[in-house]
N, CA, C and O atoms as a Tinker XYZ file with bonds, in Angstrom:
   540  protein
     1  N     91.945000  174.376000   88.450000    73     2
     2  CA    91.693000  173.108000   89.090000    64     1     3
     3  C     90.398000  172.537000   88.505000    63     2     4     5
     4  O     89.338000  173.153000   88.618000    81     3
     5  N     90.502000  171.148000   87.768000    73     3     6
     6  CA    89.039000  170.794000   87.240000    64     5     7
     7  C     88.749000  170.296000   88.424000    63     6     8     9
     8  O     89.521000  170.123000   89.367000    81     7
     9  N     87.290000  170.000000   88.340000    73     7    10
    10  CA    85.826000  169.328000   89.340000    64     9    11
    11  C     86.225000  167.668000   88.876000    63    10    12    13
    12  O     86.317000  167.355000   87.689000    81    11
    13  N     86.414000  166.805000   89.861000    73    11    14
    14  CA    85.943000  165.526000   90.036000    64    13    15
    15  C     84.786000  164.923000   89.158000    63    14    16    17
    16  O     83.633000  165.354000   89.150000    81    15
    17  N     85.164000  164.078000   88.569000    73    15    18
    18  CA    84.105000  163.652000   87.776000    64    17    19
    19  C     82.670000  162.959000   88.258000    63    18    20    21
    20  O     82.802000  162.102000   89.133000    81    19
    21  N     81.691000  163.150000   87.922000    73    19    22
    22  CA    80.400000  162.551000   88.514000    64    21    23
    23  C     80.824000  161.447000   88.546000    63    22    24    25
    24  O     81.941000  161.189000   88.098000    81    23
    25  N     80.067000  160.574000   89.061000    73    23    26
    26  CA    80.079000  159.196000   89.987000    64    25    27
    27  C     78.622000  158.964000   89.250000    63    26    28    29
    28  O     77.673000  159.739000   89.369000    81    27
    29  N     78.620000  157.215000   88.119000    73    27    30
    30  CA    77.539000  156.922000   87.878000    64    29    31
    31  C     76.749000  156.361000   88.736000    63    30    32    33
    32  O     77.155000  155.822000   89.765000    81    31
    33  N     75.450000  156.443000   88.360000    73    31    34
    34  CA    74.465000  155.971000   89.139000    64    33    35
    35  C     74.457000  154.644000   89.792000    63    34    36    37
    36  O     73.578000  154.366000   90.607000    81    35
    37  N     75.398000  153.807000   89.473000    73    35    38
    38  CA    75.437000  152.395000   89.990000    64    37    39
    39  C     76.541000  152.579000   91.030000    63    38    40    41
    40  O     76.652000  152.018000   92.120000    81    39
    41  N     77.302000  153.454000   90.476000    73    39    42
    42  CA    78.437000  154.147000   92.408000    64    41    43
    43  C     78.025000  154.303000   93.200000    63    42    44    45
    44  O     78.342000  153.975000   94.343000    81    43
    45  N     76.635000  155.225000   92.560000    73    43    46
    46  CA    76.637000  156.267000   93.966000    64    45    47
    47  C     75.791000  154.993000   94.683000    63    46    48    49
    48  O     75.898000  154.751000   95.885000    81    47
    49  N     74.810000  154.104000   93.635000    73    47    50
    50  CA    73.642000  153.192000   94.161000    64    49    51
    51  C     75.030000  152.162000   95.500000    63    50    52    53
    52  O     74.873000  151.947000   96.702000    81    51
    53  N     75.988000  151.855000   94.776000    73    51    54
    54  CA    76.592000  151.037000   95.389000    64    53    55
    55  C     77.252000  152.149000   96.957000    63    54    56    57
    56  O     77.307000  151.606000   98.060000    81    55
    57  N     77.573000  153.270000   96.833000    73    55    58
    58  CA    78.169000  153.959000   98.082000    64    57    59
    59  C     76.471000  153.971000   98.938000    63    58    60    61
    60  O     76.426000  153.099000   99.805000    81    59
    61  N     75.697000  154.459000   98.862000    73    59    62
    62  CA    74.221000  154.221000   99.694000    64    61    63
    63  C     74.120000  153.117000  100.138000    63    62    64    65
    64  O     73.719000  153.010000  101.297000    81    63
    65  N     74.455000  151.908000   99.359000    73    63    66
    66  CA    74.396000  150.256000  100.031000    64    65    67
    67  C     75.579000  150.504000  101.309000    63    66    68    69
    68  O     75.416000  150.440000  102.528000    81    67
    69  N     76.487000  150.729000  100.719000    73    67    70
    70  CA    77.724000  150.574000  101.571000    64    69    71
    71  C     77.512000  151.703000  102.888000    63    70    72    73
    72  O     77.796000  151.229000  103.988000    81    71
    73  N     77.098000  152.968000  102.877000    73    71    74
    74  CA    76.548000  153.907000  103.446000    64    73    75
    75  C     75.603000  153.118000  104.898000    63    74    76    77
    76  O     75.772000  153.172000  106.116000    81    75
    77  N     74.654000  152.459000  104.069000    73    75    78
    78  CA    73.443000  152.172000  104.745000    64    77    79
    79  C     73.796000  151.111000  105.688000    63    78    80    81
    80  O     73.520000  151.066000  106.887000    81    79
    81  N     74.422000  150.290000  105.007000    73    79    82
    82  CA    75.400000  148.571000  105.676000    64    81    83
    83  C     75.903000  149.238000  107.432000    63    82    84    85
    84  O     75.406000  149.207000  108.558000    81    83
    85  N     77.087000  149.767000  106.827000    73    83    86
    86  CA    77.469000  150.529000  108.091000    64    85    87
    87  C     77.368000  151.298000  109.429000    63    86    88    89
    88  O     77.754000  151.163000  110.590000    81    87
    89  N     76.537000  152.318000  108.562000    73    87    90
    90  CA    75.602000  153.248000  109.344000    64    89    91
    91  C     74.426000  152.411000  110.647000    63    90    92    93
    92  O     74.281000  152.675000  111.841000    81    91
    93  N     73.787000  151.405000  109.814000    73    91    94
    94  CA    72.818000  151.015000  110.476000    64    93    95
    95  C     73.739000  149.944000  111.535000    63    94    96    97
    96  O     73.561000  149.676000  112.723000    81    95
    97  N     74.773000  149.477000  110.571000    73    95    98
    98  CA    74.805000  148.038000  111.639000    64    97    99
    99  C     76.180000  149.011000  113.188000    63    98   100   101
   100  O     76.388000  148.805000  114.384000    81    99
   101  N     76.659000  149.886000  112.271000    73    99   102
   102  CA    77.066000  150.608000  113.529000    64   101   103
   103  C     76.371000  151.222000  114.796000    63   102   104   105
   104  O     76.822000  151.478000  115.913000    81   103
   105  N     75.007000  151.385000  114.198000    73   103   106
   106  CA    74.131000  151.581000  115.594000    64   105   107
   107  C     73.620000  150.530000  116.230000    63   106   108   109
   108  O     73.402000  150.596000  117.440000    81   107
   109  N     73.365000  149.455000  115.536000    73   107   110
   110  CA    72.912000  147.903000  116.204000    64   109   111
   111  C     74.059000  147.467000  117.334000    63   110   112   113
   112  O     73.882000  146.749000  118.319000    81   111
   113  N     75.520000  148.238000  116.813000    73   111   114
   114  CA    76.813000  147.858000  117.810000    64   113   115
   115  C     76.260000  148.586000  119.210000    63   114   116   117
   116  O     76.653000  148.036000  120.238000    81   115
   117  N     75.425000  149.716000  119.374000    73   115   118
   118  CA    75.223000  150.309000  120.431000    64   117   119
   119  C     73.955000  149.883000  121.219000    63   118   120   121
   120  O     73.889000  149.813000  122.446000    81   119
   121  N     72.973000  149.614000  120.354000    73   119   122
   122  CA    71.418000  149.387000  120.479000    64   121   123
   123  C     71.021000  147.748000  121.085000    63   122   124   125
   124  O     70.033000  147.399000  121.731000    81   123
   125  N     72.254000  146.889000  120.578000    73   123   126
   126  CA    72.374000  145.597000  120.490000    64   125   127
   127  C     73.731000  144.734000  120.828000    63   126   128   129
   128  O     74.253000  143.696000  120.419000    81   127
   129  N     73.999000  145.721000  121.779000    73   127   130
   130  CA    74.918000  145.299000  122.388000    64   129   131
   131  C     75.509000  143.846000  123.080000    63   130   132   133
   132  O     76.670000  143.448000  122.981000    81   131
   133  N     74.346000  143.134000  123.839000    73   131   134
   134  CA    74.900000  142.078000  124.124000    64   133   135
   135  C     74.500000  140.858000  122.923000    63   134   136   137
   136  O     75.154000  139.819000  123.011000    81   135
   137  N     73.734000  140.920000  122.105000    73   135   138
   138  CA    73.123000  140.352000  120.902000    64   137   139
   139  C     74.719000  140.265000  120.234000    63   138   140   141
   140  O     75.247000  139.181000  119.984000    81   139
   141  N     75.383000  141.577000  119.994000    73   139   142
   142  CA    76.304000  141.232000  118.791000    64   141   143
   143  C     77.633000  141.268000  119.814000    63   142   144   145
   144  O     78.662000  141.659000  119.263000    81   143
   145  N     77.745000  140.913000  121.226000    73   143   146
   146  CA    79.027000  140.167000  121.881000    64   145   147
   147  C     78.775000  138.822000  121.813000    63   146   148   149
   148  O     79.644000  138.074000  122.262000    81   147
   149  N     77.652000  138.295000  121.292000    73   147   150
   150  CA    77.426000  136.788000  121.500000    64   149   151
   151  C     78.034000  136.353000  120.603000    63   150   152   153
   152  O     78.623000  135.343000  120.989000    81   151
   153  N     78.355000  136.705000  118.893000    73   151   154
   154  CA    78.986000  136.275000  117.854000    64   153   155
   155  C     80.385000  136.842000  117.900000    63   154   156   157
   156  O     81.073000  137.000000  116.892000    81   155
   157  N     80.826000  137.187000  119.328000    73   155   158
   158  CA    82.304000  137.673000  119.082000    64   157   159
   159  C     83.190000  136.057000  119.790000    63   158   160   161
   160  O     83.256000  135.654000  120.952000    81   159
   161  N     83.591000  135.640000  118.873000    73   159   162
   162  CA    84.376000  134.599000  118.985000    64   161   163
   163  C     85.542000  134.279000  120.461000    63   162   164   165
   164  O     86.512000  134.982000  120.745000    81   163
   165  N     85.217000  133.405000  120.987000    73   163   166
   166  CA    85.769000  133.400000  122.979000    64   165   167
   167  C     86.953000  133.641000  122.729000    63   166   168   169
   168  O     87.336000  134.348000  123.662000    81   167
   169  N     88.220000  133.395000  121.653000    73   167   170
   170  CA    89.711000  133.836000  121.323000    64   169   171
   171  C     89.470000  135.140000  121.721000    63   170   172   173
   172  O     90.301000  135.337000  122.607000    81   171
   173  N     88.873000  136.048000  121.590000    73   171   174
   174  CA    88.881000  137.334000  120.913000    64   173   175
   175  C     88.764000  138.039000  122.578000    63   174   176   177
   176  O     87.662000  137.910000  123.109000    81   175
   177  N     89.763000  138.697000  123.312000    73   175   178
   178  CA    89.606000  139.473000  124.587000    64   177   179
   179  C     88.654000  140.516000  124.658000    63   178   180   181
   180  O     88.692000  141.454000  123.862000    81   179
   181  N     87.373000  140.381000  126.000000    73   179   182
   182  CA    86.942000  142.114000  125.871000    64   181   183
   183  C     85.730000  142.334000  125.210000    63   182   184   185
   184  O     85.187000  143.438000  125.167000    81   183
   185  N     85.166000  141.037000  124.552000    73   183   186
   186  CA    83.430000  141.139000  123.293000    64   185   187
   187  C     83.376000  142.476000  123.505000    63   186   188   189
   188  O     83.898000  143.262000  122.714000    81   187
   189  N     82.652000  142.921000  124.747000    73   187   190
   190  CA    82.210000  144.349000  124.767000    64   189   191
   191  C     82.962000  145.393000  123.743000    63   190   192   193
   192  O     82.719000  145.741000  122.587000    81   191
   193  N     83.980000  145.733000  124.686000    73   191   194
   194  CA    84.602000  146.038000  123.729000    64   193   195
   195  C     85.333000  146.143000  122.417000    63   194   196   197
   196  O     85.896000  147.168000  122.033000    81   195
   197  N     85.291000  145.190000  121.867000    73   195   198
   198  CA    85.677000  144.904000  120.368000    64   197   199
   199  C     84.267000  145.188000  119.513000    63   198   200   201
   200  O     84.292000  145.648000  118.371000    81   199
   201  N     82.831000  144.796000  120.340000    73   199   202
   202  CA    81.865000  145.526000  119.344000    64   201   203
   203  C     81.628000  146.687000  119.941000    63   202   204   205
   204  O     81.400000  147.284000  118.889000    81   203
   205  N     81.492000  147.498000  120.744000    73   203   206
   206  CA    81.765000  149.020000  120.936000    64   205   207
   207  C     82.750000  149.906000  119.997000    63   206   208   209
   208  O     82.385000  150.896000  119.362000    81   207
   209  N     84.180000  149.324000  120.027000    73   207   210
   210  CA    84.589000  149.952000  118.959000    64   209   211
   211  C     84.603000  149.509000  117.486000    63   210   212   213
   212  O     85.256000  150.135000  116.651000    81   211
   213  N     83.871000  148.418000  117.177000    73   211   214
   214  CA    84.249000  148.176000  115.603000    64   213   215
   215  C     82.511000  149.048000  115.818000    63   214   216   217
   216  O     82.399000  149.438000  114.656000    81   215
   217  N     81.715000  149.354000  116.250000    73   215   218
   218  CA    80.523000  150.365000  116.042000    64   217   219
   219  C     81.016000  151.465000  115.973000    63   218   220   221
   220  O     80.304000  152.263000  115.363000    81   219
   221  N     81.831000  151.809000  116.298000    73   219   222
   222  CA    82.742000  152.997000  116.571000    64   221   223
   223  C     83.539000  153.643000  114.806000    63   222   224   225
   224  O     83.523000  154.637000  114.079000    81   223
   225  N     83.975000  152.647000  114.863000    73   223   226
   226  CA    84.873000  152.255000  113.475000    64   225   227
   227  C     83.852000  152.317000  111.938000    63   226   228   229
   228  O     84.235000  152.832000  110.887000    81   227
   229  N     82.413000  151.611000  112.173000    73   227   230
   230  CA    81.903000  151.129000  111.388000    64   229   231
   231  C     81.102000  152.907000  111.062000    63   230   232   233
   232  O     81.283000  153.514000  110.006000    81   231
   233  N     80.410000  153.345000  112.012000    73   231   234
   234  CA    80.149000  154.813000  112.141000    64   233   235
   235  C     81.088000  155.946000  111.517000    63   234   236   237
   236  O     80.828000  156.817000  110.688000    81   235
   237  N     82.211000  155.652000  112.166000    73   235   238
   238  CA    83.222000  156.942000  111.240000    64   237   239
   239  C     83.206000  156.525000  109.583000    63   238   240   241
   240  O     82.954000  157.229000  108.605000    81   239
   241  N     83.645000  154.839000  109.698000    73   239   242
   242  CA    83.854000  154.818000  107.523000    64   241   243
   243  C     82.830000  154.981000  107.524000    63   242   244   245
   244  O     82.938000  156.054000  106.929000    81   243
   245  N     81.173000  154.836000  107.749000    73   243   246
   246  CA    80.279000  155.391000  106.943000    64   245   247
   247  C     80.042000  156.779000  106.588000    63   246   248   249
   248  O     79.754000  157.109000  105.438000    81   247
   249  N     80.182000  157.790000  107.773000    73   247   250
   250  CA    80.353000  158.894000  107.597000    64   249   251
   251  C     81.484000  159.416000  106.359000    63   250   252   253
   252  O     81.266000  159.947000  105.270000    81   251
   253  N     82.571000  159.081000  106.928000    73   251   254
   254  CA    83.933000  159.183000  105.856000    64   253   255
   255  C     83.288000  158.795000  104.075000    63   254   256   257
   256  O     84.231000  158.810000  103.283000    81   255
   257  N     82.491000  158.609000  103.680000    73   255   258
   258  CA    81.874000  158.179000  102.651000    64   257   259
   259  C     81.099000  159.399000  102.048000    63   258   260   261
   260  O     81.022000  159.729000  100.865000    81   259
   261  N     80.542000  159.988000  103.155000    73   259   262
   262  CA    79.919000  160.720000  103.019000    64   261   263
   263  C     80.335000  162.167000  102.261000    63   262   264   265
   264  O     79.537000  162.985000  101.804000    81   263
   265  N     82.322000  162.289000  102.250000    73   263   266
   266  CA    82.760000  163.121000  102.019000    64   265   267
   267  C     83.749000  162.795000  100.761000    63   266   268   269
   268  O     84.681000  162.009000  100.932000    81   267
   269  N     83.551000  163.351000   99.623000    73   267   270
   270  CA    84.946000  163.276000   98.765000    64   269   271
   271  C     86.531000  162.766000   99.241000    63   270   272   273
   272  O     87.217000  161.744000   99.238000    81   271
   273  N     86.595000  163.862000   99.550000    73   271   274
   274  CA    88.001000  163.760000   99.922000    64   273   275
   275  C     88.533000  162.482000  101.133000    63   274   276   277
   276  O     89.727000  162.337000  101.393000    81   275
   277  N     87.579000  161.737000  101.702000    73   275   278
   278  CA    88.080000  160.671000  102.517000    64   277   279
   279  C     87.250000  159.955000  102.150000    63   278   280   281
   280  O     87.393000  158.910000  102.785000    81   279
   281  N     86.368000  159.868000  101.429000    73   279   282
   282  CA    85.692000  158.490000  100.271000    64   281   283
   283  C     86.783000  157.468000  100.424000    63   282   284   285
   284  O     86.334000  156.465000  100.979000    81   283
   285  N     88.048000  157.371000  100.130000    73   283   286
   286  CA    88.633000  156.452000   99.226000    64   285   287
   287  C     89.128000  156.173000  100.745000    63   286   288   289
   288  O     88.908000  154.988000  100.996000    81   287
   289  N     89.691000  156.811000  101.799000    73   287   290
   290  CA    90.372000  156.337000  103.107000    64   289   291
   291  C     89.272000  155.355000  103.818000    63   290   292   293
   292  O     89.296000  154.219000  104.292000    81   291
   293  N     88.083000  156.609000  103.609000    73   291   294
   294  CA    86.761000  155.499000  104.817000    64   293   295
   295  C     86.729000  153.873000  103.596000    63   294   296   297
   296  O     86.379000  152.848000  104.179000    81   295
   297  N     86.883000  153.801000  102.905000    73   295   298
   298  CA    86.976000  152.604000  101.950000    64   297   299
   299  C     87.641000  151.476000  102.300000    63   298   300   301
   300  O     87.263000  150.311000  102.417000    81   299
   301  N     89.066000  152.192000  102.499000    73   299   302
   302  CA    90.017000  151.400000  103.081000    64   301   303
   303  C     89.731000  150.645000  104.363000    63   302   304   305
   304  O     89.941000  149.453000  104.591000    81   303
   305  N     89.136000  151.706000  105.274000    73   303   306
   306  CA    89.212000  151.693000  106.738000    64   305   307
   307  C     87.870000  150.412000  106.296000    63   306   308   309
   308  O     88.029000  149.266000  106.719000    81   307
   309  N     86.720000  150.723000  105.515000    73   307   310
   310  CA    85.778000  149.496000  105.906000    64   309   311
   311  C     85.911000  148.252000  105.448000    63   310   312   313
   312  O     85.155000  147.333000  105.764000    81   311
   313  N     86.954000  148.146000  104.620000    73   311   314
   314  CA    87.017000  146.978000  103.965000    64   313   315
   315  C     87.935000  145.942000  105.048000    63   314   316   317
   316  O     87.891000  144.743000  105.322000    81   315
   317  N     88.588000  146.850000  105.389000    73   315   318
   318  CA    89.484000  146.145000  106.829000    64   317   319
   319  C     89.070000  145.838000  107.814000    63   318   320   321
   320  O     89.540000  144.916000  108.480000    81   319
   321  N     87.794000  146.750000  108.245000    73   319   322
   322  CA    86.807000  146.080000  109.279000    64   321   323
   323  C     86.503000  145.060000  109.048000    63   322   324   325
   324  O     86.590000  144.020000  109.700000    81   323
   325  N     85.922000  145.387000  107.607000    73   323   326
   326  CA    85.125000  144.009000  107.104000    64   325   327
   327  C     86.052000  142.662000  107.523000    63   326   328   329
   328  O     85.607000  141.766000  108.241000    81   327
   329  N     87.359000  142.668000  106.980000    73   327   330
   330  CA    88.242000  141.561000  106.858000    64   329   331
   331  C     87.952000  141.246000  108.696000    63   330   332   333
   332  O     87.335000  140.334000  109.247000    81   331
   333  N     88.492000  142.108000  109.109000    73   331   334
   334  CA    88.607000  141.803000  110.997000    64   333   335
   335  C     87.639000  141.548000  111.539000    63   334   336   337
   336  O     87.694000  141.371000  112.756000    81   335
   337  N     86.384000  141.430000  110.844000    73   335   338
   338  CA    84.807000  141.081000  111.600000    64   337   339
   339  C     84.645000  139.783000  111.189000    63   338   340   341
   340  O     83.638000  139.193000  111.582000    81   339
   341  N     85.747000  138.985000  110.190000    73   339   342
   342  CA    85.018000  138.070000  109.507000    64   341   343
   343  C     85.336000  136.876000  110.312000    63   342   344   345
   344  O     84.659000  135.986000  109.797000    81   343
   345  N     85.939000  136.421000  111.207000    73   343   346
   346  CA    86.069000  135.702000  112.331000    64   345   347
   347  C     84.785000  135.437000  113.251000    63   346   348   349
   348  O     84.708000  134.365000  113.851000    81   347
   349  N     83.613000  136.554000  113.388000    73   347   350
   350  CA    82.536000  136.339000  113.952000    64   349   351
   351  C     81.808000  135.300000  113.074000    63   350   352   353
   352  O     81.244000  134.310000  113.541000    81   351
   353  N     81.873000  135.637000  111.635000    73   351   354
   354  CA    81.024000  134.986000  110.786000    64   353   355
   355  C     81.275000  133.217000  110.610000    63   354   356   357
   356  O     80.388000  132.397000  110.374000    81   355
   357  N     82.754000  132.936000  110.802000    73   355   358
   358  CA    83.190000  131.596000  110.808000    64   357   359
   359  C     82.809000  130.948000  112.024000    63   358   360   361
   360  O     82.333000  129.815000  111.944000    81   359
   361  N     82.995000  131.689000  113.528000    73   359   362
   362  CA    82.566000  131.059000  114.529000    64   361   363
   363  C     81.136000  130.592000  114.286000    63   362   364   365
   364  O     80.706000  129.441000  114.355000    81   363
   365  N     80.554000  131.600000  114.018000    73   363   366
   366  CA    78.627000  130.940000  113.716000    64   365   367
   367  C     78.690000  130.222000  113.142000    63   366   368   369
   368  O     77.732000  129.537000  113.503000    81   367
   369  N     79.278000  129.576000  112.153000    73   367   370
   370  CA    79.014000  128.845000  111.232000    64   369   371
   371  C     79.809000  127.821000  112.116000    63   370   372   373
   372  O     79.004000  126.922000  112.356000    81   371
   373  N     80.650000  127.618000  112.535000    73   371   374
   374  CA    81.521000  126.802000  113.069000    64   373   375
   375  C     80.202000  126.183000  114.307000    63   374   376   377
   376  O     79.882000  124.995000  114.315000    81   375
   377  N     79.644000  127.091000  115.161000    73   375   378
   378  CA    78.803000  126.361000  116.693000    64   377   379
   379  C     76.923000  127.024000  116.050000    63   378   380   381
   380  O     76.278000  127.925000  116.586000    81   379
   381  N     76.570000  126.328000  115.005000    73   379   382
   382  CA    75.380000  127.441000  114.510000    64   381   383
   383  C     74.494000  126.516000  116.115000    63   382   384   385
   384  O     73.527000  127.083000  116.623000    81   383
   385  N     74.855000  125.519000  116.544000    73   383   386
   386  CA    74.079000  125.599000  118.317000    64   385   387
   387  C     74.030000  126.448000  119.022000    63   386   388   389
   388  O     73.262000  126.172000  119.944000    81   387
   389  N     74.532000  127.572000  119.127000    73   387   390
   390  CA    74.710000  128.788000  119.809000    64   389   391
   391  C     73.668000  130.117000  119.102000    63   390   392   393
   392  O     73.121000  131.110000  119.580000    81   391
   393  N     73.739000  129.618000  117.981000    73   391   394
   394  CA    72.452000  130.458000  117.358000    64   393   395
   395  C     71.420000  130.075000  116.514000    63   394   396   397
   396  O     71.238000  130.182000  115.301000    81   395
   397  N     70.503000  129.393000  117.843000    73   395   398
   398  CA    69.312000  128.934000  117.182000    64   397   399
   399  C     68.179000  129.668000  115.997000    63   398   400   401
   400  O     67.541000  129.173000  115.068000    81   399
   401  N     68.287000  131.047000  116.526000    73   399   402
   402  CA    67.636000  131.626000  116.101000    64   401   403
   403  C     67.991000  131.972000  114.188000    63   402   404   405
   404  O     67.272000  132.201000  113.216000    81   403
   405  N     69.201000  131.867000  114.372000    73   403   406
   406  CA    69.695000  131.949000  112.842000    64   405   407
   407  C     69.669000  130.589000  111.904000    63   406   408   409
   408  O     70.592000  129.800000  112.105000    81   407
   409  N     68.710000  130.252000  110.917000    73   407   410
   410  CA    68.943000  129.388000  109.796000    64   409   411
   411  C     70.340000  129.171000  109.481000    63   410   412   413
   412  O     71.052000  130.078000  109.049000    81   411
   413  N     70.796000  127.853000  109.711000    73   411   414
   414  CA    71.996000  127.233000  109.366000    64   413   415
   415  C     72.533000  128.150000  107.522000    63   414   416   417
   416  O     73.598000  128.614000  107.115000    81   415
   417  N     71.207000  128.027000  106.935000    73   415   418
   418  CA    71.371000  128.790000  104.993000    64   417   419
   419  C     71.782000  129.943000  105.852000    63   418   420   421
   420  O     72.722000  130.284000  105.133000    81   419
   421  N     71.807000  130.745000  106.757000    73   419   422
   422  CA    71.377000  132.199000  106.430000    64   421   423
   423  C     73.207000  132.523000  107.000000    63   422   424   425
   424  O     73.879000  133.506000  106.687000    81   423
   425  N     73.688000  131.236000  107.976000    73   423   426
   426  CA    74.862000  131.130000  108.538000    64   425   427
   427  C     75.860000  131.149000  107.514000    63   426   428   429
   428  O     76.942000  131.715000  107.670000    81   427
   429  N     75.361000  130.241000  105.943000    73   427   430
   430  CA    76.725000  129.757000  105.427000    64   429   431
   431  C     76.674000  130.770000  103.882000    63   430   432   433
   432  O     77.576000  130.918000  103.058000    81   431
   433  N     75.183000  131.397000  103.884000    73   431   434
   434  CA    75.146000  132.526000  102.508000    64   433   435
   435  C     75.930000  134.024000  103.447000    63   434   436   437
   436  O     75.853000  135.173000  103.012000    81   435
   437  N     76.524000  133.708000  104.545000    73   435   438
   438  CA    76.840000  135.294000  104.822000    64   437   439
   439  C     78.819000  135.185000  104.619000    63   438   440   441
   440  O     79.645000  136.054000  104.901000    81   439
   441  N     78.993000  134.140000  104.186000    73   439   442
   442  CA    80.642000  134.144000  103.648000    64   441   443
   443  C     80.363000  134.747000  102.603000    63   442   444   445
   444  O     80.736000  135.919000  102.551000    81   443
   445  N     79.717000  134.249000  101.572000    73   443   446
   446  CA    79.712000  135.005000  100.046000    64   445   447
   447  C     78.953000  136.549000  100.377000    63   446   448   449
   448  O     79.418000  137.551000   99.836000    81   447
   449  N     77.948000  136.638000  101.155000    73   447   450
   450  CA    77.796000  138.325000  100.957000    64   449   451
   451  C     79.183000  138.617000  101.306000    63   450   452   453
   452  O     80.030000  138.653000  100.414000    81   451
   453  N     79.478000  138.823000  102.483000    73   451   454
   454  CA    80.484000  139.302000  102.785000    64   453   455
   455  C     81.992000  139.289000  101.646000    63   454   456   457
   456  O     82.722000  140.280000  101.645000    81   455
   457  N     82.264000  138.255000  100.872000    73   455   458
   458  CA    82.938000  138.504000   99.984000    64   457   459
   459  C     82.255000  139.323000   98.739000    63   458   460   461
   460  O     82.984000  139.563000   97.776000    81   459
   461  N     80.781000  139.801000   98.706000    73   459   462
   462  CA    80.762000  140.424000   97.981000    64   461   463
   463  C     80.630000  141.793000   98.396000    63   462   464   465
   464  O     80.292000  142.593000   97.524000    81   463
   465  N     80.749000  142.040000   99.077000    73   463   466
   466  CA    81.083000  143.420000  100.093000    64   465   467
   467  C     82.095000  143.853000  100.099000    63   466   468   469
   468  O     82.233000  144.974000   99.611000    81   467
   469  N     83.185000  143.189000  100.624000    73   467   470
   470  CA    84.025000  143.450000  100.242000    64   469   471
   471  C     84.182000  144.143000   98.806000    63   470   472   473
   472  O     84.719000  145.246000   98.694000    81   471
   473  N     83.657000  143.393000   97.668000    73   471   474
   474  CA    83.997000  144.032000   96.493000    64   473   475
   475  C     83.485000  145.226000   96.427000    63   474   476   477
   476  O     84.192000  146.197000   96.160000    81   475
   477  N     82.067000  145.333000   96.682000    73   475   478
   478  CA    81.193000  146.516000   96.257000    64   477   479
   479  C     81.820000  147.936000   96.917000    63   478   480   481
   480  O     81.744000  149.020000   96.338000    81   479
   481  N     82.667000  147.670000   98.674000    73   479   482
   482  CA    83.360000  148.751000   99.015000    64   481   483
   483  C     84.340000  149.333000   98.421000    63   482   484   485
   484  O     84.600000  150.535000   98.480000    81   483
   485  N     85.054000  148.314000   97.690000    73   483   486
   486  CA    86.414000  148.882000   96.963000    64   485   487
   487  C     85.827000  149.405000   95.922000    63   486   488   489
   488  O     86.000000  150.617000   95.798000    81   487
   489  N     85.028000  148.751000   94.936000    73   487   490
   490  CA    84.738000  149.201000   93.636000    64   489   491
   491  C     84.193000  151.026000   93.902000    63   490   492   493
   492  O     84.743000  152.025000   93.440000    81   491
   493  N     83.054000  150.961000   94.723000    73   491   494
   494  CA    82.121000  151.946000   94.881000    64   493   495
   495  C     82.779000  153.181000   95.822000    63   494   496   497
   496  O     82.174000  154.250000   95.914000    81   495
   497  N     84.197000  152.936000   96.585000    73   495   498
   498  CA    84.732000  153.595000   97.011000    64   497   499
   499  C     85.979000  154.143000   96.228000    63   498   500   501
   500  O     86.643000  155.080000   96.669000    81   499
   501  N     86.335000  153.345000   94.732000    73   499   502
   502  CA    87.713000  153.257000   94.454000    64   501   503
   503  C     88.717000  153.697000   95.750000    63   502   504   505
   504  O     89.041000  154.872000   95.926000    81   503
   505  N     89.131000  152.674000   96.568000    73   503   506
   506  CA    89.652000  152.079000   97.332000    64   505   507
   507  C     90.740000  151.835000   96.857000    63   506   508   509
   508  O     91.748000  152.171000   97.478000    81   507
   509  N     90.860000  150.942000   95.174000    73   507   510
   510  CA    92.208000  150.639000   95.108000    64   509   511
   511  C     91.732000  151.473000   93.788000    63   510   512   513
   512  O     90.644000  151.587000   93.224000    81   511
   513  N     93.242000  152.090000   93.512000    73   511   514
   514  CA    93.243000  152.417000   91.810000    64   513   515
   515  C     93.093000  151.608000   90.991000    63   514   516   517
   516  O     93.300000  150.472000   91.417000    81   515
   517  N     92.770000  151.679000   89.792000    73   515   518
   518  CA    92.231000  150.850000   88.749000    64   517   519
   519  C     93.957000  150.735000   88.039000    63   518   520   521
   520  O     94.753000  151.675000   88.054000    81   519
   521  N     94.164000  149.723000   87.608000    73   519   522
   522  CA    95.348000  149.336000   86.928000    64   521   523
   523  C     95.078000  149.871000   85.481000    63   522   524   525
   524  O     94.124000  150.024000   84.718000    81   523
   525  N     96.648000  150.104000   85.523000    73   523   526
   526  CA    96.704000  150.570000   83.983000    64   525   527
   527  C     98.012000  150.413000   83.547000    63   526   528   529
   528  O     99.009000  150.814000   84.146000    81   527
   529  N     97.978000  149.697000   82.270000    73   527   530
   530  CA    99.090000  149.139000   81.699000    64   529   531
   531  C     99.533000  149.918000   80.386000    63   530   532   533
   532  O     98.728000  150.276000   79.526000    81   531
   533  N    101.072000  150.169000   80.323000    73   531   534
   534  CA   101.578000  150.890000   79.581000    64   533   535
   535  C    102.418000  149.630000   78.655000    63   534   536   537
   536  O    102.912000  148.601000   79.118000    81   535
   537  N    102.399000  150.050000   77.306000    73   535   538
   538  CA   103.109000  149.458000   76.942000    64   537   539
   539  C    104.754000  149.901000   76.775000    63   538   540
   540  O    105.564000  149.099000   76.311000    81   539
């Protein structure tokens, strides 16, 4: 059985971003609880609960990162959070009256992080296999 190949330094730099993203903002879901039901969009049943468990969620894929062998699942699992959180980010931007405290810039630069997050999880998780074409 060969060994897994090292992971260059811009992986692993990118799994620590992705690591750190998670980790931390999964404890802000516990620490900051009614802070981050305020950006849960009024459609959405339960705030409490939907950020209790996406802290929940956000905690396991970071951990899951932490391990080879479910690297590529916790990948999956965060990139899908990601997608299912991104409804908070449109409401702010949609009523930024509701959050004074946030710079209108800081409201409309968090679509593009977030689409670049997205990338950095898949890439840095290989999430998806890399295509390869046969002739």
């Amino acid at each position: 059985m060969s060994a897994a190949p090292a992971l260059s330094r811009w992986r692993v730099a990118g799994l620590v971003f992705v690591f750190l993203w998670f980790a931390l903002g999964g404890v802000a879901h516990f620490v900051a609880t009614e802070a981050e039901m305020r950006i849960v969009p009024p459609y959405i049943p339960w705030p409490r609960a939907a950020v209790l468990v996406s802290g929940v969620f956000e905690l396991l894929g970071a951990a899951g990162l932490l391990w080879r062998p479910t690297r590529r699942a916790a990948g999956i699992g965060l990139f899908l959070l990601t997608l299912a959180v991104t409804p908070a980010h449109f409401y702010m931007l949609q009523r930024p009256e509701l959050f004074p405290s946030v710079p209108y810039w800081a409201l409309v630069v968090r679509l593009p992080v977030q689409a670049a997050l997205l990338a950095l999880i898949a890439w840095s998780t290989s999430a998806w296999p890399k295509k390869t074409f046969s002739r």
